[in-house]
Steps between C-alpha positions, in 0.01 A plus 500: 500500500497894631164641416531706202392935553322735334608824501198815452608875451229743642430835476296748616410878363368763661323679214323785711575838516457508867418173651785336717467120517619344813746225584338253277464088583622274259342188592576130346187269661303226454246521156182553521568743807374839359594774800159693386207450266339784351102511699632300753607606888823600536713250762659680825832461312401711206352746658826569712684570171201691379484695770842536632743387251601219731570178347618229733139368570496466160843253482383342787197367339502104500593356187768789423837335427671801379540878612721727315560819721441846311793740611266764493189742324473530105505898470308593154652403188749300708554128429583206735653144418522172625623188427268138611688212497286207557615131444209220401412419845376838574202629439478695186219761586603887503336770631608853562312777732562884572279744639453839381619725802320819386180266521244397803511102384625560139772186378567394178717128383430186374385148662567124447658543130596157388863494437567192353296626208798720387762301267843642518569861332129532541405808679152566643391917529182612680367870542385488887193654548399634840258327778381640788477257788161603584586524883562864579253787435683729200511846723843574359588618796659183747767373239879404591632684198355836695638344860117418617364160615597212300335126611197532683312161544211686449236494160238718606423758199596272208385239318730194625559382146795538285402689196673759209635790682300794353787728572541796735339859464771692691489889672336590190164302501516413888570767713589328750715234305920564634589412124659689181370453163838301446313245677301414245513176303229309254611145436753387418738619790782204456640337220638135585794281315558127546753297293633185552887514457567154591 
């Protein structure tokens, strides 16, 4: 007998004003395999998203089975879909990941989500809060979405944790800061869909 699928529509909001999300990861993995904990040191592979937007350390991790490839950044108010198909031999973990490009380490998602918790024509919806990977100091200055540095394997000048981005002060409380008041956000900054179709 064919193993039988499951079929997950996902979705992802931008629901900034002037925030641009990068290429996300969409992730299906082993449980248990949370891709951060809040208080805990980010891994290499985070903070290369984090950082830089880049994901493929990320779907390179061990115990990733899955990689859905994001066809490109989620400009504000925009929304981007995919579609997980995963039959019963796969593992049935999801986790999704995008940096914040106007941001030093700024991402927002969601890790290791249980799918096989969601009955069919259930849907699942999370307001994603932002975290700051705790691995680059916040000058506002060396971001991607302003064409500076993006991963640096250095942590000097933060606090190598992950922790609740406190948000970004811009030209107008940092003088030296390359950002617009735009660039503001207070959590949430993304509002996240799952339902299981099949």
């Amino acid at each position: 007998m064919m193993p039988t699928s499951s079929i997950y529509e996902v979705s992802l909001t931008n629901i900034t004003q002037g925030q641009i999300f990068s290429p996300p990861a969409v992730l299906a993995h082993t449980p248990k395999m949370p891709l951060w904990t809040a208080g805990a040191s980010a891994s290499v592979a985070l903070e290369a998203l984090a950082e830089g937007g880049d994901t493929s350390q990320l779907s390179a991790l061990p115990g990733i089975e899955k990689s859905i490839a994001s066809t490109g950044p989620i400009l504000p108010g925009e929304t981007m879909n995919w579609t997980v198909e995963l039959s019963e031999m796969d593992a049935q973990a999801l986790s999704l990941a995008t940096m914040l490009i106007n941001t030093n380490d700024g991402f927002t998602g969601l890790t290791d989500m249980d799918l096989s918790s969601l009955a069919m024509g259930e849907s699942y919806q999370k307001m994603l809060i932002v975290y700051d990977a705790g691995t680059e100091m916040n000058d506002e200055i060396a971001m991607p979405g302003s064409g500076g540095e993006a991963f640096n394997t250095s942590r000097m000048g933060d606090v190598d944790r992950v922790y609740a981005h406190a948000g970004v002060l811009t030209s107008l409380e940092l003088s030296s800061s390359v950002l617009l008041p735009e660039h503001k956000f207070d959590n949430p900054a993304g509002k996240l869909i799952i339902k299981r179709v099949q």
